[in-house]
py3Dmol code that shows the C-alpha trace and the ligand (Angstrom):
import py3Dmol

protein = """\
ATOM      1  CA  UNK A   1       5.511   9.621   9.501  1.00  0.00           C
ATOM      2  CA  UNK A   2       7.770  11.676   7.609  1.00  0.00           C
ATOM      3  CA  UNK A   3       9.905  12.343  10.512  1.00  0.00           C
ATOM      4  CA  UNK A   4       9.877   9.145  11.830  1.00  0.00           C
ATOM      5  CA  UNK A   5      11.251   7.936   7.763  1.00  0.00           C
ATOM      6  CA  UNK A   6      13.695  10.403   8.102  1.00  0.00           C
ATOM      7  CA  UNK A   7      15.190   9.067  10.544  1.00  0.00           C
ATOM      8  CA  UNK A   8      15.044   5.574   9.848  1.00  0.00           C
ATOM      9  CA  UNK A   9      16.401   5.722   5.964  1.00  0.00           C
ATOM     10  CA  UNK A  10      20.068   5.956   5.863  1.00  0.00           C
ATOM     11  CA  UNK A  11      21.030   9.854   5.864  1.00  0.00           C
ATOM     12  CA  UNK A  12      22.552  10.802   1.856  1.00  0.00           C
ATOM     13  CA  UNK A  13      25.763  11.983   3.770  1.00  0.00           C
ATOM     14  CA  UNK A  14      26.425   8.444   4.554  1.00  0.00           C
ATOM     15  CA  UNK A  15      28.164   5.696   1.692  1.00  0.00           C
ATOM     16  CA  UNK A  16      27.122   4.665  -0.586  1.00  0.00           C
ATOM     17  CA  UNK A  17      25.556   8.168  -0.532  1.00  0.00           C
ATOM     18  CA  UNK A  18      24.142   7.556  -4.386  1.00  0.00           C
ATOM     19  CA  UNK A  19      21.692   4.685  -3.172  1.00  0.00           C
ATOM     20  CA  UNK A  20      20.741   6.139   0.142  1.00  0.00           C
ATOM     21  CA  UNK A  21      19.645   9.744  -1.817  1.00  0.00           C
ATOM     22  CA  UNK A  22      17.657   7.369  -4.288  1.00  0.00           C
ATOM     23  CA  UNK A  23      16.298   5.579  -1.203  1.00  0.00           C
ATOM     24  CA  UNK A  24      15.268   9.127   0.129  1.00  0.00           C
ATOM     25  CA  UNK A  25      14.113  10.306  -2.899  1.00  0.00           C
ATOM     26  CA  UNK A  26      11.211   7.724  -3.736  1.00  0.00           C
ATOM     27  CA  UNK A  27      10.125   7.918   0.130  1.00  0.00           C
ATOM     28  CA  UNK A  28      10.149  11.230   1.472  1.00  0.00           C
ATOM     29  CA  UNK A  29       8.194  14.046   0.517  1.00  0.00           C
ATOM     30  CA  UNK A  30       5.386  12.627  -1.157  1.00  0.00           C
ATOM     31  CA  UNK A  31       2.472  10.195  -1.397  1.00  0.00           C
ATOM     32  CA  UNK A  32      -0.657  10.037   0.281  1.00  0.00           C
ATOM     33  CA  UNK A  33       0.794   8.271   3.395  1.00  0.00           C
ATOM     34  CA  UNK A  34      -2.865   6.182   3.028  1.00  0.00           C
ATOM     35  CA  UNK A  35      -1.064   3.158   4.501  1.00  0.00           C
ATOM     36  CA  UNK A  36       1.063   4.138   7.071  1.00  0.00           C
ATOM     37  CA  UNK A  37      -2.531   5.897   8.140  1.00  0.00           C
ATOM     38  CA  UNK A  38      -4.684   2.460   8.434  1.00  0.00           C
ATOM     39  CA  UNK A  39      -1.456   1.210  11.066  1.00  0.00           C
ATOM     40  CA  UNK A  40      -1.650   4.283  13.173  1.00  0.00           C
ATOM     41  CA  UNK A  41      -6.024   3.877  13.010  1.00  0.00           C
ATOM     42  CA  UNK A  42      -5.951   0.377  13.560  1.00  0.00           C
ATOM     43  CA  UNK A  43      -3.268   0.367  16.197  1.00  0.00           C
ATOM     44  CA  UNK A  44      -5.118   3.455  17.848  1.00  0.00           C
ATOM     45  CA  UNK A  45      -7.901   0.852  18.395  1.00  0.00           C
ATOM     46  CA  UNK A  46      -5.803  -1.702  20.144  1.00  0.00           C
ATOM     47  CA  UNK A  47      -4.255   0.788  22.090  1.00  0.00           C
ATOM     48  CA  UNK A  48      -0.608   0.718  20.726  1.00  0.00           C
ATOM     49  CA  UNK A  49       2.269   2.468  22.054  1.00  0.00           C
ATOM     50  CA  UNK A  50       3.173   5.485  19.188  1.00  0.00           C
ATOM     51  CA  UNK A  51       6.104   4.018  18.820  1.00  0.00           C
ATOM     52  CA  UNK A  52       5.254   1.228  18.014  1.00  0.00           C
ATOM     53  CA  UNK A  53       3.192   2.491  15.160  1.00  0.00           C
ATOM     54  CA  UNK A  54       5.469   4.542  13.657  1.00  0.00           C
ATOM     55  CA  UNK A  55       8.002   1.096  13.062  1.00  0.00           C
ATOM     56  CA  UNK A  56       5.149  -0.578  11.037  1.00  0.00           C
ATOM     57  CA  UNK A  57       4.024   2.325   9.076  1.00  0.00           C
ATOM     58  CA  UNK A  58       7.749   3.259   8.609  1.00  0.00           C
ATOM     59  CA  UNK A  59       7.635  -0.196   7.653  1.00  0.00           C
ATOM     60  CA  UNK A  60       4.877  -0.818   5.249  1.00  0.00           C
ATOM     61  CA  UNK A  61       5.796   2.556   3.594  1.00  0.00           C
ATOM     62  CA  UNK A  62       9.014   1.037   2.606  1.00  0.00           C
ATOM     63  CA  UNK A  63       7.625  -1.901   1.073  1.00  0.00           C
ATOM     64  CA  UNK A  64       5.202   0.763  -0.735  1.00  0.00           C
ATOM     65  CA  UNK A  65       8.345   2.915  -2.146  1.00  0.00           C
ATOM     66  CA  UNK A  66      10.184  -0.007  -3.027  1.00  0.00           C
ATOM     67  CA  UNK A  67       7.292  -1.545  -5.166  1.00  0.00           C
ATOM     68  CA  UNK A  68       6.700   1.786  -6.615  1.00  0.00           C
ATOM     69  CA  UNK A  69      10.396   2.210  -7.791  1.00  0.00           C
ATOM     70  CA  UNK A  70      10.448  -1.287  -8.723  1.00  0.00           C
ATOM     71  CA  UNK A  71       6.648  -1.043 -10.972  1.00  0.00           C
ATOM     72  CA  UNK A  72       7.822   2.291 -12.602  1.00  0.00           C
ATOM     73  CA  UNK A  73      10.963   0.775 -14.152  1.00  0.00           C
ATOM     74  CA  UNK A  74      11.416   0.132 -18.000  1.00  0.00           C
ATOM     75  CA  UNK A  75      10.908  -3.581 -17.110  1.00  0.00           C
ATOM     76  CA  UNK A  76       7.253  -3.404 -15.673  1.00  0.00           C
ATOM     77  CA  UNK A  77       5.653  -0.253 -16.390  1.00  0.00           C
ATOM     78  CA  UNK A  78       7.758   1.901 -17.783  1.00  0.00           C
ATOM     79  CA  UNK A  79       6.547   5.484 -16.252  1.00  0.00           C
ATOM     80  CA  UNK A  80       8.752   8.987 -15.960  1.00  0.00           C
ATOM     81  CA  UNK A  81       6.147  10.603 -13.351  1.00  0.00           C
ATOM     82  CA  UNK A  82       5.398   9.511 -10.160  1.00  0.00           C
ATOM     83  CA  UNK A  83       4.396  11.741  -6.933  1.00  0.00           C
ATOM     84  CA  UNK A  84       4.708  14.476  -9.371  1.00  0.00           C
ATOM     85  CA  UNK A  85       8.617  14.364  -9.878  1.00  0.00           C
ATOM     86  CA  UNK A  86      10.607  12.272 -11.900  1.00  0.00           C
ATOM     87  CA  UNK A  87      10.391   8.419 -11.199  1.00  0.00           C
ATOM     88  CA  UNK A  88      13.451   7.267  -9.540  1.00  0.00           C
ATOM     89  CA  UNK A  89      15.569   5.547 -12.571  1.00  0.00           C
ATOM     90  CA  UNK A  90      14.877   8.847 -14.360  1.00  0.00           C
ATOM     91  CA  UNK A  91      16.009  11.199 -11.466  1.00  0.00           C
ATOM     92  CA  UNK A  92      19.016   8.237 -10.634  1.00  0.00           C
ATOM     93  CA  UNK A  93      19.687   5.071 -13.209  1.00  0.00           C
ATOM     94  CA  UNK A  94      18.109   2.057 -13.445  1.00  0.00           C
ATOM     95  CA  UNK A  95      20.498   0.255 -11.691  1.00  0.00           C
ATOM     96  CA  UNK A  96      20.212   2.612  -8.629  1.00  0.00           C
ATOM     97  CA  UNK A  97      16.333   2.758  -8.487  1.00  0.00           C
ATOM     98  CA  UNK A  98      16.387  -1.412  -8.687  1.00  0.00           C
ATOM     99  CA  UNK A  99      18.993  -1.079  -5.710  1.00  0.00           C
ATOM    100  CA  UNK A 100      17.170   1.224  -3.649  1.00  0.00           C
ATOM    101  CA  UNK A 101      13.785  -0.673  -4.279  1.00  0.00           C
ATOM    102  CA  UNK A 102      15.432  -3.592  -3.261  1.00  0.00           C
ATOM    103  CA  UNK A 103      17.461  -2.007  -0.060  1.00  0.00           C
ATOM    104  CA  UNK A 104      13.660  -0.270   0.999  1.00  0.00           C
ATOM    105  CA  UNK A 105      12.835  -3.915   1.075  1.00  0.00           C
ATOM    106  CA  UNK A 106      15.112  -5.034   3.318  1.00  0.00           C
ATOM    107  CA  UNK A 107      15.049  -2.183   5.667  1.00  0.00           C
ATOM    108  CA  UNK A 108      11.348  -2.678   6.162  1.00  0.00           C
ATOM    109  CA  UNK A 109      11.984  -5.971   7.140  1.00  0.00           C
ATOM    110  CA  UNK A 110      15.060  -4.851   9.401  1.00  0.00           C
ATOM    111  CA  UNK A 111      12.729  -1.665  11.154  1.00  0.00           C
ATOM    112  CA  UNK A 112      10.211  -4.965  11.840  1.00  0.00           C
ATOM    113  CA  UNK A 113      12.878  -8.019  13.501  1.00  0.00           C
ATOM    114  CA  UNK A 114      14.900  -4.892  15.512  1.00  0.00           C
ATOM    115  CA  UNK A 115      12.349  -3.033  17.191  1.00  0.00           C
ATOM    116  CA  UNK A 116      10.020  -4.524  20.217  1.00  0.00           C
ATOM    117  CA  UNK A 117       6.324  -4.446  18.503  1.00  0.00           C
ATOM    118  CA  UNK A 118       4.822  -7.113  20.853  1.00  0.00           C
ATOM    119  CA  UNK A 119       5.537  -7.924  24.216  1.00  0.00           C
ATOM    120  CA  UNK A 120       5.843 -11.705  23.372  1.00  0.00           C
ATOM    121  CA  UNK A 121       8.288 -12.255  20.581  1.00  0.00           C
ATOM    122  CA  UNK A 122       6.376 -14.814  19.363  1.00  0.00           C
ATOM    123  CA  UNK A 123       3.360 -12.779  18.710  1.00  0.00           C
ATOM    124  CA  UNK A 124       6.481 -10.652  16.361  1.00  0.00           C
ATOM    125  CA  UNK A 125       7.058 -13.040  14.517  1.00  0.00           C
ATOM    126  CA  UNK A 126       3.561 -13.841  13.516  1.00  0.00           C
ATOM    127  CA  UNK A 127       3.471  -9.987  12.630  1.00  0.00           C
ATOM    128  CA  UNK A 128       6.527 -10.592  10.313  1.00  0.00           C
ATOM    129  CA  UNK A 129       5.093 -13.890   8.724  1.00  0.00           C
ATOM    130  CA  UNK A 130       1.939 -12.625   7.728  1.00  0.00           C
ATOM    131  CA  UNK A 131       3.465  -8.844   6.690  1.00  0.00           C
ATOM    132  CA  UNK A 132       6.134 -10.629   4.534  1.00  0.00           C
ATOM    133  CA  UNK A 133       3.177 -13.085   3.208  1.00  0.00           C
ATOM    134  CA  UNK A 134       1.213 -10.200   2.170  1.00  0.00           C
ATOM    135  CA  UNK A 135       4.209  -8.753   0.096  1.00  0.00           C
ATOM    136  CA  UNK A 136       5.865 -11.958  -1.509  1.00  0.00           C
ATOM    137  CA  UNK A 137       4.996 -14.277  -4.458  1.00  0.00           C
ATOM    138  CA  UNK A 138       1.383 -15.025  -2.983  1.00  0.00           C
ATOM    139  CA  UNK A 139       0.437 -11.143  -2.279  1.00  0.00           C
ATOM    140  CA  UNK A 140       2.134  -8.005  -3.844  1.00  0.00           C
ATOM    141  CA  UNK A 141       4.448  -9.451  -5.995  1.00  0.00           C
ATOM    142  CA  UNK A 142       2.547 -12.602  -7.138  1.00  0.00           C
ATOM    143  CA  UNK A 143      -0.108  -9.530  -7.977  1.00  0.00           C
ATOM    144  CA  UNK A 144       2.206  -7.717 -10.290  1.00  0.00           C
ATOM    145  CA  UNK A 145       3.311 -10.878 -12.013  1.00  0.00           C
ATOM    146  CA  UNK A 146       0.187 -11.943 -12.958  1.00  0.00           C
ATOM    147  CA  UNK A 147      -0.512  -8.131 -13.779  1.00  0.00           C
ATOM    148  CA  UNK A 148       2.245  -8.325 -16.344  1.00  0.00           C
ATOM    149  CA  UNK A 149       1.118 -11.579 -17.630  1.00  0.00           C
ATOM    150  CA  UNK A 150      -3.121  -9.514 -18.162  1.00  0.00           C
ATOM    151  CA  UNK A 151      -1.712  -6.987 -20.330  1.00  0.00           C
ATOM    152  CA  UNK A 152      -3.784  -7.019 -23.492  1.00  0.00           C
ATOM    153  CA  UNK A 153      -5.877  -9.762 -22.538  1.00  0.00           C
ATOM    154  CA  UNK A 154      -9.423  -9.993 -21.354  1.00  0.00           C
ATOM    155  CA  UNK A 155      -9.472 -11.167 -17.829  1.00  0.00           C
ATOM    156  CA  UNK A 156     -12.958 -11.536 -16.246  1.00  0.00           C
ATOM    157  CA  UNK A 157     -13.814 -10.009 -12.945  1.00  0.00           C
ATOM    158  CA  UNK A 158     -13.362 -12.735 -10.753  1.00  0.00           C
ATOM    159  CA  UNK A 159      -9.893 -13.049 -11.773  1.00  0.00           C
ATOM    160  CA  UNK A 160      -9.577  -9.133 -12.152  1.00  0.00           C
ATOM    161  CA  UNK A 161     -10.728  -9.249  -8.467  1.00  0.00           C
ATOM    162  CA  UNK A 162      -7.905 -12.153  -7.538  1.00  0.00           C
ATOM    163  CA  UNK A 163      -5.058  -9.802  -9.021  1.00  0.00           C
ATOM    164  CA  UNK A 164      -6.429  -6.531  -7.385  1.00  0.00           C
ATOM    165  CA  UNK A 165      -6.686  -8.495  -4.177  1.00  0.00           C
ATOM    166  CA  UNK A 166      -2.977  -9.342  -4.112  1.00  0.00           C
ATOM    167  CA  UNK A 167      -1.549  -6.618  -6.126  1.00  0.00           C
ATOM    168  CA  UNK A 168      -2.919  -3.754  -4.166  1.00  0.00           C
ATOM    169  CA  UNK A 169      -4.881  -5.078  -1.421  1.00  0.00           C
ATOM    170  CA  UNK A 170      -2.725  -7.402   0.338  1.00  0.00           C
ATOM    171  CA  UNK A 171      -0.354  -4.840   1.662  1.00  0.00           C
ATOM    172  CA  UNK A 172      -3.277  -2.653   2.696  1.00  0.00           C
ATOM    173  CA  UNK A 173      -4.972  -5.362   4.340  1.00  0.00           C
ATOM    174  CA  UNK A 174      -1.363  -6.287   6.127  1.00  0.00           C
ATOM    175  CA  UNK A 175      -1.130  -2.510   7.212  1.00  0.00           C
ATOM    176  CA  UNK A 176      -4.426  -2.993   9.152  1.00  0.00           C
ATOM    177  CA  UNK A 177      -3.415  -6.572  10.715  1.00  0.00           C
ATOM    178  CA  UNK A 178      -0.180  -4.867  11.376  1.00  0.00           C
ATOM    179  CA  UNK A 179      -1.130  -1.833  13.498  1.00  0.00           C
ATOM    180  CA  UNK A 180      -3.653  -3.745  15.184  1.00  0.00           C
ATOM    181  CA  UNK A 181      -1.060  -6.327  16.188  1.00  0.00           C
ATOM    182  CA  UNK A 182       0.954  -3.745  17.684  1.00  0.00           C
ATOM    183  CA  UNK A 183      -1.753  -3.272  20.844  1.00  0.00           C
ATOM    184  CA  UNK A 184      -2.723  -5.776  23.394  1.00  0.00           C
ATOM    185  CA  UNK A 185      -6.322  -4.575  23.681  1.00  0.00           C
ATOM    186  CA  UNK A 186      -8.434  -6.455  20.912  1.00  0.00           C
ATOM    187  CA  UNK A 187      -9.927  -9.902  21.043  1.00  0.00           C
ATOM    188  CA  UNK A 188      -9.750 -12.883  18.410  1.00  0.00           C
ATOM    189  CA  UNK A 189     -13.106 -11.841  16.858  1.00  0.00           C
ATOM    190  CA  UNK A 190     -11.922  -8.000  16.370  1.00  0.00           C
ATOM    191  CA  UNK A 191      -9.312  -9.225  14.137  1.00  0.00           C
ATOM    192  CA  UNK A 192     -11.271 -10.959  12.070  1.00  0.00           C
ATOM    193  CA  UNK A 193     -13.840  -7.553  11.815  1.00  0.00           C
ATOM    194  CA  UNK A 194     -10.352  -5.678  10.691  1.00  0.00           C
ATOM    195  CA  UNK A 195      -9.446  -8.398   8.129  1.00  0.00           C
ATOM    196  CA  UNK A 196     -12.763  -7.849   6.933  1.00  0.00           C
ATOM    197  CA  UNK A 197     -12.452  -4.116   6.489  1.00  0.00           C
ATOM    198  CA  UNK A 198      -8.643  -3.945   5.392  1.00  0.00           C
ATOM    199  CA  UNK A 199     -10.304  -6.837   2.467  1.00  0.00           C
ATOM    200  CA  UNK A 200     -12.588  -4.458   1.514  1.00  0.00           C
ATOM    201  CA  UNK A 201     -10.706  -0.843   1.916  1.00  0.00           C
ATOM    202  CA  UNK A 202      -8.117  -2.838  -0.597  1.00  0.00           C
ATOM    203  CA  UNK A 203     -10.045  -3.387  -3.256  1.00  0.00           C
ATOM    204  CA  UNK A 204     -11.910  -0.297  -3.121  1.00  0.00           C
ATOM    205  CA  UNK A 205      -8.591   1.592  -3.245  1.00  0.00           C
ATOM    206  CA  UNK A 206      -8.054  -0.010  -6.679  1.00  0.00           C
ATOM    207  CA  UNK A 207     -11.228   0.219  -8.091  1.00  0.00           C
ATOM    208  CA  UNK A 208     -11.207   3.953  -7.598  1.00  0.00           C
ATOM    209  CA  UNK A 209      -7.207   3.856  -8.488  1.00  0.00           C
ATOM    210  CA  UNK A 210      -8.780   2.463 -11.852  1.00  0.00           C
ATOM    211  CA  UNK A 211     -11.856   5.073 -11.741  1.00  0.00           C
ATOM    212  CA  UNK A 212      -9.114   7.898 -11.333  1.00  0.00           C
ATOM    213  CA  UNK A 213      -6.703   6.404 -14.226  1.00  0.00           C
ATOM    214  CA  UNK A 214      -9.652   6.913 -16.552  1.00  0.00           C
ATOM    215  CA  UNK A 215     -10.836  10.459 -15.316  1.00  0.00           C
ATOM    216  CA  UNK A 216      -8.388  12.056 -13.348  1.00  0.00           C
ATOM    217  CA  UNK A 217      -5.267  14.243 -15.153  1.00  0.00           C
ATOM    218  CA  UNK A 218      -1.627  13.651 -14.504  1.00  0.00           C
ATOM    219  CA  UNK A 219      -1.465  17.189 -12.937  1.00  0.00           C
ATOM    220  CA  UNK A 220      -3.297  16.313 -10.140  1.00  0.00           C
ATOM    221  CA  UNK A 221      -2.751  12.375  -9.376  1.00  0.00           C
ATOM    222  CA  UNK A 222       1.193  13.356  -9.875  1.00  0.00           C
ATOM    223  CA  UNK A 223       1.089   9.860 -11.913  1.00  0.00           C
ATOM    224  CA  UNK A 224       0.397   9.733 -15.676  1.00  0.00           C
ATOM    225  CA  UNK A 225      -3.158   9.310 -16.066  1.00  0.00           C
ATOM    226  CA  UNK A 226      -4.879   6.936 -18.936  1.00  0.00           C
ATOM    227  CA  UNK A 227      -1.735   4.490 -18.988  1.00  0.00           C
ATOM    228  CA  UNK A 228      -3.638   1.529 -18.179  1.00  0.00           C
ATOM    229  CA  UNK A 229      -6.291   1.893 -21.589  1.00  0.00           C
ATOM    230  CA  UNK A 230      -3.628   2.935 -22.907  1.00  0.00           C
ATOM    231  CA  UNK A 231      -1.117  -0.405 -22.480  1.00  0.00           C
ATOM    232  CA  UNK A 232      -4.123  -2.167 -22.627  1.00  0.00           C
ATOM    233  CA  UNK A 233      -4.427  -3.441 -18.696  1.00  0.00           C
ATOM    234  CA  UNK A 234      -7.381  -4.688 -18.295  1.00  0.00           C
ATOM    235  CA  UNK A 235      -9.048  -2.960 -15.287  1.00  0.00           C
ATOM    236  CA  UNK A 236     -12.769  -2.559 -13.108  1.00  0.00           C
ATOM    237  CA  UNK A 237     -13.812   0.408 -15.708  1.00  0.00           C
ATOM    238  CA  UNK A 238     -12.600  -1.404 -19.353  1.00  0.00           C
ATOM    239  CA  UNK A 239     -14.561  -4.349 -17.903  1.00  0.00           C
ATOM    240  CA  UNK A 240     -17.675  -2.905 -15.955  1.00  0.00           C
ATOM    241  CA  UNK A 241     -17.689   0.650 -17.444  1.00  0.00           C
ATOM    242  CA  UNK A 242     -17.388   3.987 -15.179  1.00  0.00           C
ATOM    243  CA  UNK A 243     -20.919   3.476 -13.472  1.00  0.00           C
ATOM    244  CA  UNK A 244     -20.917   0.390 -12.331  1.00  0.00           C
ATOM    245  CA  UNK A 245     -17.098   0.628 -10.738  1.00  0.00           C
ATOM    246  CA  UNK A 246     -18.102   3.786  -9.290  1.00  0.00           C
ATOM    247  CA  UNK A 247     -21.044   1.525  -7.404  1.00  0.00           C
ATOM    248  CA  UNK A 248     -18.647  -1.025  -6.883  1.00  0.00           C
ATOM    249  CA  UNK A 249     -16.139   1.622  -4.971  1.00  0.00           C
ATOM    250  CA  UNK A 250     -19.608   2.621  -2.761  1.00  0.00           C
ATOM    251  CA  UNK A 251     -20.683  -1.029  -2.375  1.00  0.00           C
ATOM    252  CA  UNK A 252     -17.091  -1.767  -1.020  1.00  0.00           C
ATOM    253  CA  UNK A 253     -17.296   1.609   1.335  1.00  0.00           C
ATOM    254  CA  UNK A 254     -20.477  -0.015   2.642  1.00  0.00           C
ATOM    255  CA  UNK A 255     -19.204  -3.516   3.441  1.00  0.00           C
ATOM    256  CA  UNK A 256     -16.317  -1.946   5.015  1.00  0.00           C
ATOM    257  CA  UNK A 257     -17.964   0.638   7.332  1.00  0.00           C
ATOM    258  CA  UNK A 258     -20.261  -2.283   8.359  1.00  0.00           C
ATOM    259  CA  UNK A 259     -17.259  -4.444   9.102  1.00  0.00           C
ATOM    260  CA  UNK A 260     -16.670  -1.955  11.431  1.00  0.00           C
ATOM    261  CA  UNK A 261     -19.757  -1.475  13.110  1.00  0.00           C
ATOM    262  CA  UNK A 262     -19.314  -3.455  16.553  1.00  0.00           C
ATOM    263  CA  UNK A 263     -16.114  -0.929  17.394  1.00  0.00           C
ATOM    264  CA  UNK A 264     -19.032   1.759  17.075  1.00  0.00           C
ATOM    265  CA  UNK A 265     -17.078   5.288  18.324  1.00  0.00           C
ATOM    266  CA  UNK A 266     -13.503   3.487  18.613  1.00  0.00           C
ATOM    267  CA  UNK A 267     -13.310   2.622  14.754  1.00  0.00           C
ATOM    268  CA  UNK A 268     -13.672   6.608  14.021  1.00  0.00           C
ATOM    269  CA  UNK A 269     -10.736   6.956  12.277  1.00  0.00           C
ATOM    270  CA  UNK A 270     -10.722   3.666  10.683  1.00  0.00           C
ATOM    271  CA  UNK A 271     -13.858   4.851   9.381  1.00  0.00           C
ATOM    272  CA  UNK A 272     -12.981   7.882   8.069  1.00  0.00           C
ATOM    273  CA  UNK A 273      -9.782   6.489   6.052  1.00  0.00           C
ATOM    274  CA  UNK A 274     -12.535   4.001   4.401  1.00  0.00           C
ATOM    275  CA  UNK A 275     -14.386   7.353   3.299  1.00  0.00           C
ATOM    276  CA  UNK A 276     -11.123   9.137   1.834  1.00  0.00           C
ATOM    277  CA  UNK A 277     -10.034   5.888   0.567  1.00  0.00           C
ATOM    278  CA  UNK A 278     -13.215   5.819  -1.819  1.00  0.00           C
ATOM    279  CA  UNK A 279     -13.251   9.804  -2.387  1.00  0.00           C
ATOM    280  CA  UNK A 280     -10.109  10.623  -3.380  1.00  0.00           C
ATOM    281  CA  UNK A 281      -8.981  12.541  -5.932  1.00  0.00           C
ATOM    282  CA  UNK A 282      -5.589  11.294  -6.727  1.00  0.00           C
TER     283      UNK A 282
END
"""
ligand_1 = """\
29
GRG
C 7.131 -4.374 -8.106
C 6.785 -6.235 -6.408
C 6.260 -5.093 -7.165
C 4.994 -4.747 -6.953
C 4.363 -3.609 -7.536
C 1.630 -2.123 -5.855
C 2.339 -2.375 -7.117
C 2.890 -3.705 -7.306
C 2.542 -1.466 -8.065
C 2.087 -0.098 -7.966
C 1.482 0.303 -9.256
C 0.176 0.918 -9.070
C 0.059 2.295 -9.555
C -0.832 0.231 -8.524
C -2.144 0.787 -8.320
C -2.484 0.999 -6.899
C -1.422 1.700 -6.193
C -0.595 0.851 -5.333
C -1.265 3.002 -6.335
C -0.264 3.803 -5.659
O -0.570 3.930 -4.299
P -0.917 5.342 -3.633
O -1.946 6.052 -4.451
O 0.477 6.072 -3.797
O -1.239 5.134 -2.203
P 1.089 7.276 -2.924
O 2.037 7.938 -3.879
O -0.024 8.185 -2.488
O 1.795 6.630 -1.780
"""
view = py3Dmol.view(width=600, height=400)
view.addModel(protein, "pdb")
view.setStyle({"model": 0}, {"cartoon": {"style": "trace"}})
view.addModel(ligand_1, "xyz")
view.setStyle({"model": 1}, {"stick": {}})
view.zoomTo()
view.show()
């Protein structure tokens, strides 16, 4: 994945040199990669071409760097720290880290409209209409706004569960879709068995994001820790309490390794994704 990023990002040497570094910065050498992981599992199971593969994930971990330089700005969340260096407008400007979030955003969708990734192009541009779905005002970004909009309010858990779901689980769910998308080998019913599980990985990835906020340290998540209790967010531990998110986070595991079940042996590493996804440390 790295490789494959490094390639596809504009190299710093090239002008504007400023926005490509910035671009670089926030995308290289750092996060968890957890996304870019569920497209290579998922397409293993529909028995994608690698190459394939690494477009999407390239893809959906542009998407993720742009809405991480974009959320860490004075604007939304206001954070110095962020895969243990300093965020991208405090490394760059402000102006530079909105430009590169925004040029990320672009380039994902340029990586997805100029490589093949299905043999009909029709089947492509289904993969592009529900990826861009996923991250647009009725998935990532419709998420954050209505994020914004919680802060120091009490939201209850159905609608905590309706942000999470677009804020943070829409792309994940996409990155699932995606990578399966990119094979030829699954049936109509199989999709709707991965929708399932990318649902459920997505909102168990926040839950424990929330779990990890309350008792992880900034040392080790590479993120400041306690910022949501402390701006007030409401989130699955100020409104169910440590134990009963942490059973939350397991009952999600569940429903997802069981949306998984009729894949039995093929689904291993889908499976195992679900299980880091929920044990985590940072
Ligand atoms: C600005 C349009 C726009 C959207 C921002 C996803 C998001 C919406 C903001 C990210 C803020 C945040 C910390 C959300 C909690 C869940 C999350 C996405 C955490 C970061 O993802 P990881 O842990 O990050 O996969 P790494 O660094 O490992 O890639």
């Amino acid at each position: 994945m790295e490789t494959a990023l490094a390639e596809l990002i504009p190299a710093s040497r090239i002008a504007p040199a400023r926005l490509h570094d910035a671009m670089r910065y926030s995308t290289l050498g750092g996060g968890k990669r957890v996304r870019a992981m569920l497209v290579f599992a998922a397409g293993e199971l529909a028995g994608a071409e690698a190459r394939r593969l690494e477009i999407a994930a390239a893809a959906v971990e542009a998407i993720h760097a742009y809405s991480l330089i974009h959320d860490d700005l004075p604007c939304m969340d206001d954070d110095v720290l962020r895969r243990g260096k300093p965020t991208c407008h405090v490394e760059f400007d402000e102006a530079t880290a909105l430009l590169a979030g925004d040029a990320l955003q672009s380039l994902a969708f340029q990586l997805l409209s100029e490589h093949g990734l299905a043999d009909d192009p029709r089947e492509q541009l289904r993969m592009i209409q529900l990826f861009s779905a996923a991250c647009g005002a009725r998935g990532m970004a419709g998420g954050q706004a209505i994020d914004l909009d919680a802060v120091g309010k009490a939201l209850t858990l159905p609608e905590l569960e309706h942000m999470h779901i677009l804020k943070t689980g829409a792309l994940i769910r996409a990155s699932v879709l995606l990578g399966a998308h990119c094979g030829t080998g699954l049936a109509a019913g199989d999709f709707e068995h991965l929708d399932r599980y990318g649902k459920c990985v997505g909102l168990a990835f926040q839950v424990v994001d929330d779990i990890l906020d309350e008792e992880g340290d900034s040392a080790t998540l590479g993120k400041t820790a306690g910022k949501d209790r402390a701006a007030s967010k409401p989130t699955y531990t100020s409104i169910l309490g440590l134990p009963a998110a942490k059973r939350l986070a397991s009952d999600l595991l569940a429903q997802a390794q069981e949306a998984l079940a009729g894949f039995q042996d093929r689904s291993r590493r889908l499976a195992e994704l679900a299980d880091f996804i929920v044990q985590r440390r940072r």
